[in-house]
C-alpha positions as semicolon CSV with decimal commas, in nm:
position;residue;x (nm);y (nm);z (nm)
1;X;-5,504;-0,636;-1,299
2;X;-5,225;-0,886;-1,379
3;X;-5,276;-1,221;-1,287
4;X;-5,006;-1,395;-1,135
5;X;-4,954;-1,791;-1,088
6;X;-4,941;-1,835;-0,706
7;X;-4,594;-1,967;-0,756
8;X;-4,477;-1,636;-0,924
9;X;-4,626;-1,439;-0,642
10;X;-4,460;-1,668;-0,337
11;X;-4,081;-1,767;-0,458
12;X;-4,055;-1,636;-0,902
13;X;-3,997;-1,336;-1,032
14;X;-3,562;-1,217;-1,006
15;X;-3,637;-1,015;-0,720
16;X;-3,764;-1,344;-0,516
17;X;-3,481;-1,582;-0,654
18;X;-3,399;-1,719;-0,339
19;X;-3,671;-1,737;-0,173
20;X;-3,801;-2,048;-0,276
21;X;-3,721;-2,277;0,017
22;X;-3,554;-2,535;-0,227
23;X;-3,331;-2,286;-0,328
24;X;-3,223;-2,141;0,015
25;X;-3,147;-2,477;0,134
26;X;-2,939;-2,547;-0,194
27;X;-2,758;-2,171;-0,156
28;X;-2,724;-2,214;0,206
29;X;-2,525;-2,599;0,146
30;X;-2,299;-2,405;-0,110
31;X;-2,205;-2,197;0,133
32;X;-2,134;-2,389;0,350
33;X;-1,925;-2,634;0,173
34;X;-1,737;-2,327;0,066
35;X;-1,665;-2,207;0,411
36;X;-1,522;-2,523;0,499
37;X;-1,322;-2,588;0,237
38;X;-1,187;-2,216;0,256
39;X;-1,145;-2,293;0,677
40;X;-0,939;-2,646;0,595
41;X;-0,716;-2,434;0,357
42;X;-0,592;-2,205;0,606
43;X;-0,582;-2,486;0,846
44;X;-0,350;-2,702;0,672
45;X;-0,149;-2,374;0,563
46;X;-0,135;-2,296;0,957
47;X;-0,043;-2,658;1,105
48;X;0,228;-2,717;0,871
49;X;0,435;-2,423;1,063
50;X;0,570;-2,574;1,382
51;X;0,689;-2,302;1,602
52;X;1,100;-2,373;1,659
53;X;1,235;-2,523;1,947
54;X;1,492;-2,300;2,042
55;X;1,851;-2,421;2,147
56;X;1,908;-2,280;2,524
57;X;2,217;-2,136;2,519
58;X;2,461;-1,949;2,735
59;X;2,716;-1,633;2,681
60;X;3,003;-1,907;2,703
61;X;2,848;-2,121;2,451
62;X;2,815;-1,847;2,213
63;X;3,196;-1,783;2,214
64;X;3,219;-2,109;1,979
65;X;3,087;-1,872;1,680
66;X;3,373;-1,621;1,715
67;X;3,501;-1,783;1,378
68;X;3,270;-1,574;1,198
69;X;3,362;-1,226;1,308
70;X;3,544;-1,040;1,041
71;X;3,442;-0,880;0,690
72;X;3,361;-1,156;0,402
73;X;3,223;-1,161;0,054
74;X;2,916;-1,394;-0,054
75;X;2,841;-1,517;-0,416
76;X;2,564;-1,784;-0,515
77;X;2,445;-1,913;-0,829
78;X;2,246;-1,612;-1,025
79;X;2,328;-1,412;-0,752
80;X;2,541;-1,040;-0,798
81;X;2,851;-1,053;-0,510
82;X;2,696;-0,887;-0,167
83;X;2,913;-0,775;0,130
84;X;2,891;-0,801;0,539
85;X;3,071;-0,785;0,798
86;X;3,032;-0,966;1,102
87;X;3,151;-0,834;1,484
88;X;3,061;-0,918;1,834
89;X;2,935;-0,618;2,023
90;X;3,010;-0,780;2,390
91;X;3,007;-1,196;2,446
92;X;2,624;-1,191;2,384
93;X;2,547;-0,923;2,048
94;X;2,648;-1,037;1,727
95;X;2,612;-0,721;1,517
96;X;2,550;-0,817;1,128
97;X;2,599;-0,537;0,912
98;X;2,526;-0,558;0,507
99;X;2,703;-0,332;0,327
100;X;2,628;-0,122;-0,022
101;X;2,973;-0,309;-0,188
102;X;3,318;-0,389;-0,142
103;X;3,488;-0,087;-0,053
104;X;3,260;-0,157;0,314
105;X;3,240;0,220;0,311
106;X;2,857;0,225;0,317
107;X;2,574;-0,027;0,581
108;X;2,261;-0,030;0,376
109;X;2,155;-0,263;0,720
110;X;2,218;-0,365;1,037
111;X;2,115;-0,702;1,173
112;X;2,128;-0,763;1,561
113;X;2,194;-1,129;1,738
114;X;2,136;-1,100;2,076
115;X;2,109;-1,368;2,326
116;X;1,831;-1,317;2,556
117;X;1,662;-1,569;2,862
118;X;1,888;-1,805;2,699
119;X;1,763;-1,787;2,350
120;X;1,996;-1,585;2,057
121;X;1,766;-1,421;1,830
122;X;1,697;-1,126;1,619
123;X;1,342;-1,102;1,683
124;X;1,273;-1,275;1,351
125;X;1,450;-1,571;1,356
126;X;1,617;-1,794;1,645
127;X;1,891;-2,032;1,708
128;X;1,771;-2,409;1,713
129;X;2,180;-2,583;1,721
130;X;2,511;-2,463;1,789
131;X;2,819;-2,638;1,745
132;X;3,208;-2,533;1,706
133;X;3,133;-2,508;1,321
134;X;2,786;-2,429;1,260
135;X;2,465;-2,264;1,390
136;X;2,107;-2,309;1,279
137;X;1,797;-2,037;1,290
138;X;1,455;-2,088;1,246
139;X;1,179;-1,857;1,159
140;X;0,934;-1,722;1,456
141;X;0,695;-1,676;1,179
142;X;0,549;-1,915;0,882
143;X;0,668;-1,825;0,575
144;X;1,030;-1,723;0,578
145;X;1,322;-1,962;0,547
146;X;1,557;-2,128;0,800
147;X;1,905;-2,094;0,750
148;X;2,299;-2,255;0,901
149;X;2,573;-2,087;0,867
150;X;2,918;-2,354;0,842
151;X;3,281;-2,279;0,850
152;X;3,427;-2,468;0,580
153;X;3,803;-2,314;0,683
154;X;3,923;-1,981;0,895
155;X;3,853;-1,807;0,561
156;X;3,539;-1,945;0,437
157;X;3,173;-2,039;0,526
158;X;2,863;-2,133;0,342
159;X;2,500;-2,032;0,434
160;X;2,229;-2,244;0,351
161;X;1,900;-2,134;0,323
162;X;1,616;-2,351;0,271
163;X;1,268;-2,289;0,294
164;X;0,904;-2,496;0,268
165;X;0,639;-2,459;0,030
166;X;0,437;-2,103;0,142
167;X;0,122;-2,004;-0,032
168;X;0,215;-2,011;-0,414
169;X;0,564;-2,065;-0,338
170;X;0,757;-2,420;-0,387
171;X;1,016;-2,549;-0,114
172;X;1,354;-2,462;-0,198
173;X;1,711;-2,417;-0,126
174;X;2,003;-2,179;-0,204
175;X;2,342;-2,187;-0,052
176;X;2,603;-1,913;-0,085
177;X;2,990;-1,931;-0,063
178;X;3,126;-1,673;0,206
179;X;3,533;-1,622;0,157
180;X;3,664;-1,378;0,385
181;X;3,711;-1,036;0,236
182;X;3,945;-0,894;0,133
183;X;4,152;-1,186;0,075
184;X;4,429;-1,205;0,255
């Protein structure tokens, strides 16, 4: 027969690593300062999206973004020329369709605006401001970007996107030029 220290027999040996009550108490500590650490992570992720405050709005109202119906051409910095074409189903739709290139032949997409219990939305985003020359849209959602669309002149418009940091990705902003399309 093997002798074995009483130690050994109570909390040594690998199979009983944790057993010794010095240990458990040290494991369980670890653990715990990892689950909060890991629980104020997501909670600092979580409170720094603030759900929008959308901008009550009417059918009326909405008539002050007719400027943007009509077919138009977007560039931005690094970014290859893309095509849409903007239309107002009734006086409370705004039908956004993307479009393969600038023949319009082919929608790759279709993008509905529709103002519901006061609130225009798309089910992802919704409208926060109007004004006679600009709207604004925030995410429902953390993680995606806001974005305003601004007449600049009957023929042109920017959109600005801008976004906050998300995860591994930095805040940012990109803007592109919309001219009207074809040029006329």
């Amino acid at each position: 027969m093997i002798k074995m220290h009483a130690s050994q027999r109570v909390y040594g040996g690998p199979r009983q690593m944790f057993t010794s009550p010095f240990r458990q108490l040290l494991c369980a500590r670890f653990l715990t300062v990892v689950l909060l650490l890991s629980l104020a992570a997501c909670g600092r992720e979580q409170q720094s999206f603030q759900p929008p405050k959308p901008k009550t709005l009417t059918a009326a109202e909405l008539q002050k973004l007719r400027w943007i119906e009509g077919s138009w051409r977007g560039t931005g910095v690094n970014q290859p020329p893309f095509f849409e074409r903007y239309r107002f189903e009734n006086d409370s739709t705004l039908t956004v369709d993307h479009l393969e290139d600038e023949s319009f032949g082919k929608v790759t997409s279709t993008s509905r605006y529709e103002l519901k219990n006061g609130q225009f939305q798309d089910g992802r985003y919704v409208a926060t401001a109007l004004d006679d020359n600009s709207i604004s849209f925030e995410p429902l959602k953390a993680g995606s970007n806001s974005f305003v669309w601004k007449r600049e002149s009957k023929d042109a418009w920017t959109a600005r996107l801008s976004w906050q940091a998300y995860g591994n990705r930095p805040a940012g902003e990109r803007t592109y030029q919309m001219e009207r399309w074809p040029k006329q």
